[in-house]
N, C-alpha and C positions, 0 to 999 in steps of 0.2 A: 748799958752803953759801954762800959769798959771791959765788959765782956767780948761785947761785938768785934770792936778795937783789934784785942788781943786775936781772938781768931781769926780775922783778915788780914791780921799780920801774918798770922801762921800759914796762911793760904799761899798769900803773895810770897812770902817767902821759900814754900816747897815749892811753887810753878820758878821760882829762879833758877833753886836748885835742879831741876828736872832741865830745865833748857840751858845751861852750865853742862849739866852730865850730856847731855845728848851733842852740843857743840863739843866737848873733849873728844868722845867717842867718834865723831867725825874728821876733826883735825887730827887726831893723835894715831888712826889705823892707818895701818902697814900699806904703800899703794906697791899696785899689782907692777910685775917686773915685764917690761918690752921687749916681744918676742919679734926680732927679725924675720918676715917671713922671706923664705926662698922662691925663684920665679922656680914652676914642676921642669924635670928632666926632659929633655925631646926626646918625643915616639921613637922608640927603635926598628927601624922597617929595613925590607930585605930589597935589597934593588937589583935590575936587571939588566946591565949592560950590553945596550943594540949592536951587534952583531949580524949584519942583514946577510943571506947567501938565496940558491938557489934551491929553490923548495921544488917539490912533487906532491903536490895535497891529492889525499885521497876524497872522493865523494862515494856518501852512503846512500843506499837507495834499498827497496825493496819490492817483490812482484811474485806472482805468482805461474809457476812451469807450464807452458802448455807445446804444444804440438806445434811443428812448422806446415805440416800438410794433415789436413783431417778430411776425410771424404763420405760419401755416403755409398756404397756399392749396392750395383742396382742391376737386375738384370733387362737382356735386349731384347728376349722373345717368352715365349712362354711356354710352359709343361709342369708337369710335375715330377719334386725333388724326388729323385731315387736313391740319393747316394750323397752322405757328407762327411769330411774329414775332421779326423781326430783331432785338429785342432781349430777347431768350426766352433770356439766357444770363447765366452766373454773372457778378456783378458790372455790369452793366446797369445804367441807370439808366429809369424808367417817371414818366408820368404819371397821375394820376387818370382811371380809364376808359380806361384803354389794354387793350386785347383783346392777349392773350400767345398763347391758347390757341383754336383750333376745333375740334368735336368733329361728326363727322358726324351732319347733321341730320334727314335722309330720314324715319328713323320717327319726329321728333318732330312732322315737317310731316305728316305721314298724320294722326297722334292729332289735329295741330289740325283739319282737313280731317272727320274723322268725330265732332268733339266740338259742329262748326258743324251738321253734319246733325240731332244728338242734337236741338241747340239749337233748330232749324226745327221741329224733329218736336213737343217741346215745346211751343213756341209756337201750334201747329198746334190743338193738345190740349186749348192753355188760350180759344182762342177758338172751338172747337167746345162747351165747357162749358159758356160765357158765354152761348153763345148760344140752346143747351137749357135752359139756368135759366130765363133770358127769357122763352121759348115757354113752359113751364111755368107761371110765373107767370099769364101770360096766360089758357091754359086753368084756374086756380083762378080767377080771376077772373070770367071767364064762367060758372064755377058758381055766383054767388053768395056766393063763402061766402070771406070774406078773410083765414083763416086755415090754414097751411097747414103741415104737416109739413116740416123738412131736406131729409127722403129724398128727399119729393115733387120738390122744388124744386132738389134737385140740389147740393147745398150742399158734399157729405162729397164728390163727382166731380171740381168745382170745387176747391176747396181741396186733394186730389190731384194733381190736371191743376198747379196755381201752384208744388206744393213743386217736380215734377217739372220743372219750367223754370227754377227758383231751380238744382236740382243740374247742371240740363245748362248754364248758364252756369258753377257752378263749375269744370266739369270742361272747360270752354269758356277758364278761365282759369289752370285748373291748367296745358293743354297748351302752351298760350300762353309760362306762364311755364319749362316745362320744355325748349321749344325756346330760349328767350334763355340759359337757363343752358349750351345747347350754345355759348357763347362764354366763358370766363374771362377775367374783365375784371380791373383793381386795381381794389382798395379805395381807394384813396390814394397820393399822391405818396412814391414809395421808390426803392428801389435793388433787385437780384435777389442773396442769400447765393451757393442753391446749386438745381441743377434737380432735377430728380427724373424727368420725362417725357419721349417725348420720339416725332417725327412718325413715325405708323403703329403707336405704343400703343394696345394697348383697356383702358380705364379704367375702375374702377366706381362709384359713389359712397362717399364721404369718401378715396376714392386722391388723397395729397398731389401738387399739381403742382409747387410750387417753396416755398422760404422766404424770405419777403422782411421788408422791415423800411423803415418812413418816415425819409425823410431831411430833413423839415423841422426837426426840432426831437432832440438830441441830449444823454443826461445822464451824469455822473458822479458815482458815489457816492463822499463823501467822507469817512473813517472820523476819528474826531475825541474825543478824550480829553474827561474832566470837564472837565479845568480850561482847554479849547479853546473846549468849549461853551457852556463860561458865559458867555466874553466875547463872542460874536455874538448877534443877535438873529434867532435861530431860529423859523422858521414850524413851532411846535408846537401847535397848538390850532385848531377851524372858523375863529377868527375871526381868527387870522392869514393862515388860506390863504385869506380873500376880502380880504386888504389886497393891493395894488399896491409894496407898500413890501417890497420880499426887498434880502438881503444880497448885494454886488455880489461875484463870483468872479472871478480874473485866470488860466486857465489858460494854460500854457505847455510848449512841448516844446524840446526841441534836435534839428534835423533838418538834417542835410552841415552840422554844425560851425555854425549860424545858430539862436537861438531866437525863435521866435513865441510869440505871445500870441494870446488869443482871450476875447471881454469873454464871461458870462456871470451867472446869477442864481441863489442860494438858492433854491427853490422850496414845498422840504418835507424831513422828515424821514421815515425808513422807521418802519414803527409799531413797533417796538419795539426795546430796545439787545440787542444781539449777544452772546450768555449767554457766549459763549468768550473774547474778546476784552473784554469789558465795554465797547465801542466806542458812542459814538452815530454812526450814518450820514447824514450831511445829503445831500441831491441838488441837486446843480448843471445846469441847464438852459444851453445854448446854441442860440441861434436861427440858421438858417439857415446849417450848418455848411460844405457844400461850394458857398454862394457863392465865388466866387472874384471878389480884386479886379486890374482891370488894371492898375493904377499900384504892386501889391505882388506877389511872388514868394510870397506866404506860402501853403502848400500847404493842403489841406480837412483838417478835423479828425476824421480817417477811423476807422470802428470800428474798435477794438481797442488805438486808442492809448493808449500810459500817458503820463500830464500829471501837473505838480504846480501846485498848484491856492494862490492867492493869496486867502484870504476876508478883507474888509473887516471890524473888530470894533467894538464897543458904545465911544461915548464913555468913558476911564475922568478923570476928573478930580483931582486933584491928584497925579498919577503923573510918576512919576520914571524915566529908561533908563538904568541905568546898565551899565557891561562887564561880562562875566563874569566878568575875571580877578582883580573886586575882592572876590569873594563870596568866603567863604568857609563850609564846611559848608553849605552847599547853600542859607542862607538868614540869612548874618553879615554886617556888614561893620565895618571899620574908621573910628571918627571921631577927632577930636581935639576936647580941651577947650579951655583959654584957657591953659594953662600948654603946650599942644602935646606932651598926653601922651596916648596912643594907649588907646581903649577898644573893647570888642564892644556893638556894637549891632543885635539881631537886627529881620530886616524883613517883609512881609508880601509875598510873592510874587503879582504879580496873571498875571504868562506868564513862561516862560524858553525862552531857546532854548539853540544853540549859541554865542552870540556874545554875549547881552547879558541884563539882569533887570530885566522890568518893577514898579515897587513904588509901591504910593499911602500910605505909609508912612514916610515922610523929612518932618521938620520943613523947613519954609524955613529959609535959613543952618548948616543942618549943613553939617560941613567933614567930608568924607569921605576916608578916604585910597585915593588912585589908584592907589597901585604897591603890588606884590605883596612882602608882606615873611615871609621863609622859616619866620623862626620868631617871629613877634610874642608879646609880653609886655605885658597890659595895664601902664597905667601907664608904658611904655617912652618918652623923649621924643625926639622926631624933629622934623627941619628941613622946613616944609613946601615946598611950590614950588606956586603954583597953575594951574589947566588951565583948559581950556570944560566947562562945566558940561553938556552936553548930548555923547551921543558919535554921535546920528546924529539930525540935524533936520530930515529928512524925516518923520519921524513927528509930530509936536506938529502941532493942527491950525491 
């Protein structure tokens, strides 16, 4: 029992000591020193001060070259090819009145030959009538009596004998004309697609000879959204297509790594928008496409090419360019007030592209912010920095 005693003392007496050491250890460590924390720096952002003036926005488009006249040439009668020109082949180029095609003429020259005899025969006909009217006349006259019947007089013979002269000149001119049509000529200055005939064919009338297409004058249609169309001043109505005044088009290709240009004009719209597309199609004209200059390498602006097409647009005035990367939701941007706390201010979109957003909707001296901020928070206050108020001034006129 005095055993037990002793060692329950010894007990209770380590657990003191142990909750003594562990209470000193707590009051007695070092406590940790109070760090001030600082509110973070404001965003340092680039801002843009509005500056609105008179802009010239370009619109982009794209189309592919084709022919303003394309035809099919066909001949009027029939024979067979004896004879065809050297440049009677696909891709050719012709002038006005150039003869591609001869067609054997023999019975066309006969028919002229017996349409002259008709014609003499006629003529034969009408002055043997004239001349029995006459005698007629005369013997009423030496009757006395000064009046006298058609019949007599030979009136309904004559006027026979004139229609019959009238038809054998026709037929005088038909033949005429059915021998020159043994030639097929152009209609017009072009180029040859594709042949279709070819020497020692017998051909009949409307058998296609070739498909050609004029090379003076050269269009592309160019498919063009509302909000495209609005800003050009489009020849839509009689009385714009008798102005002089079309919208200027810059077409261009990239051809061996090098792009050309080639100036052309607005000239019209096609008559109605495109039900699939809801597209309006304007037509761009170029004149005199496969002139070629000797002082430039720039190749002809040849059917079939696809160009994208630079149209000249409508004065917009107090309009603004600014980048795309500052919009936000397709049509926000970011300004600052006087305390340089950042708010949404939405804008009126006049064209966008990929690069930049045109707006006639910006006060003078708004401070716009430049840089793109991930997660902005109206009201959030930021350090501005400022820029050039313009991000590309080739456009302002």
């Amino acid at each position: 029992m005095p055993l037990f005693n002793r060692q329950g003392k010894i007990t209770v007496a380590a657990l003191l000591a142990g909750i003594l050491f562990i209470v000193a250890v707590a009051t007695l460590k070092p406590q940790p020193e109070k760090v001030k924390r600082l509110p973070p720096p404001p965003l340092l952002v680039e801002v843009i001060d509005a500056a609105p003036q008179t802009l010239r926005p370009t619109i982009s488009s794209q189309g592919t070259v084709a022919p303003r006249r394309e035809i099919d040439l066909v001949s009027q009668v029939s024979g067979k090819v004896v004879a065809v020109d050297q440049r009677y082949a696909s891709g050719s180029f012709f002038r006005r009145g150039d003869k591609l095609i001869q067609l054997e003429s023999s019975d066309y020259e006969f028919a002229v030959i017996r349409a002259r005899a008709q014609l003499a025969k006629a003529e034969e006909q009408v002055a043997l009538e004239k001349g029995r009217s006459r005698q007629a006349k005369r013997e009423w006259r030496d009757l006395g009596d000064n009046t006298a019947n058609a019949l007599f007089l030979r009136a309904p013979q004559l006027a026979s004998a004139e229609a019959a002269l009238e038809s054998a000149r026709a037929d005088l001119d038909k033949a005429n004309l059915d021998l020159s049509r043994t030639s097929i000529v152009t209609p017009f200055q072009g180029r040859i697609r594709q042949t279709f005939v070819d020497l020692g064919q017998y051909i009949t009338p409307g058998t296609r000879i070739a498909k050609i297409y004029s090379t003076d004058v050269v269009e592309v249609r160019l498919p063009l959204s509302d909000r495209q169309a609005a800003l050009i001043d489009l020849p839509v109505n009689f009385e714009d297509a008798q102005s002089a005044e079309y919208p200027e088009v810059v077409l261009q290709r990239n051809v061996g790594g090098k792009t050309y240009k080639w100036q052309g004009k607005i000239v019209r719209t096609e008559a109605s928008i495109d039900i699939q597309s809801r597209m309006t199609y304007a037509v761009a004209e170029v004149q005199n496409p496969f002139k070629t200059d000797p002082n430039s390498d720039r190749p002809p602006l040849s059917i079939g090419l696809f160009v994208e097409a630079e149209i000249a647009g409508r004065q917009i005035t107090n309009a603004m360019e600014l980048p795309k990367n500052v919009i936000y939701r397709g049509n926000e941007v970011l300004v600052l007030n006087n305390n340089d706390e950042i708010s949404f201010t939405t804008l009126s979109v006049v064209q966008s592209d990929t690069d930049s957003v045109v707006t006639n909707s910006i006060e003078p001296g708004t401070r716009i912010v430049g840089t793109r901020i991930a997660l902005p928070v109206p009201g959030m206050r930021v350090k501005p920095s400022p820029v050039n108020a313009q991000t590309n001034s080739d456009k302002p006129l």
